[in-house]
N, C-alpha and C positions, 0 to 999 in steps of 0.2 A: 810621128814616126821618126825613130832616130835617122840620122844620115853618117852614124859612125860605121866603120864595117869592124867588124869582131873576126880572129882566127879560132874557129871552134874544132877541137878534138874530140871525135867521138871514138869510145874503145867498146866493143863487143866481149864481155865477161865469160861469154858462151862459149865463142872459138879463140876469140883473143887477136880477132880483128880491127885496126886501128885504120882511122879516117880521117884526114886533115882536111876541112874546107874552109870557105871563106864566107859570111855569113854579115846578117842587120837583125838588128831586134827589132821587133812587128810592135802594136800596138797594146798587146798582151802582153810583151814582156817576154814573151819566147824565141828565141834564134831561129829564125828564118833561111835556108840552105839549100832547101831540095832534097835532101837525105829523106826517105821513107823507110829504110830496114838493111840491117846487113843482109851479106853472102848467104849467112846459114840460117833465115827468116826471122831472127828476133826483131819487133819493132819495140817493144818497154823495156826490156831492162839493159839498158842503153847509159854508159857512163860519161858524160856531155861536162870538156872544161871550155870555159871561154875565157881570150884576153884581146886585149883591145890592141886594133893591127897600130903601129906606128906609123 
């Protein structure tokens, strides 16, 4: 399990809600955050960048 922490963007395509959190990559390879779903109940089609915090 990485010990970097990543700044992950997620933007909601649906209402065009955007979410800055702070986030580690799991052992899958997926960004780890807590985020479950936007405001307006989309949990897929969800546009996810990541960069790595400094």
């Amino acid at each position: 399990m990485s010990e970097e922490r990543y700044r992950i963007v997620i933007r909601c395509p649906d209402c065009k809600e955007k979410y800055i959190l702070r986030g580690r990559l799991n052992e899958n390879g997926e960004y780890e955050t807590g985020f479950k779903r936007c405001v307006c109940g989309n949990e897929d089609r969800l546009n996810i960048e990541a960069s790595l915090e400094t």
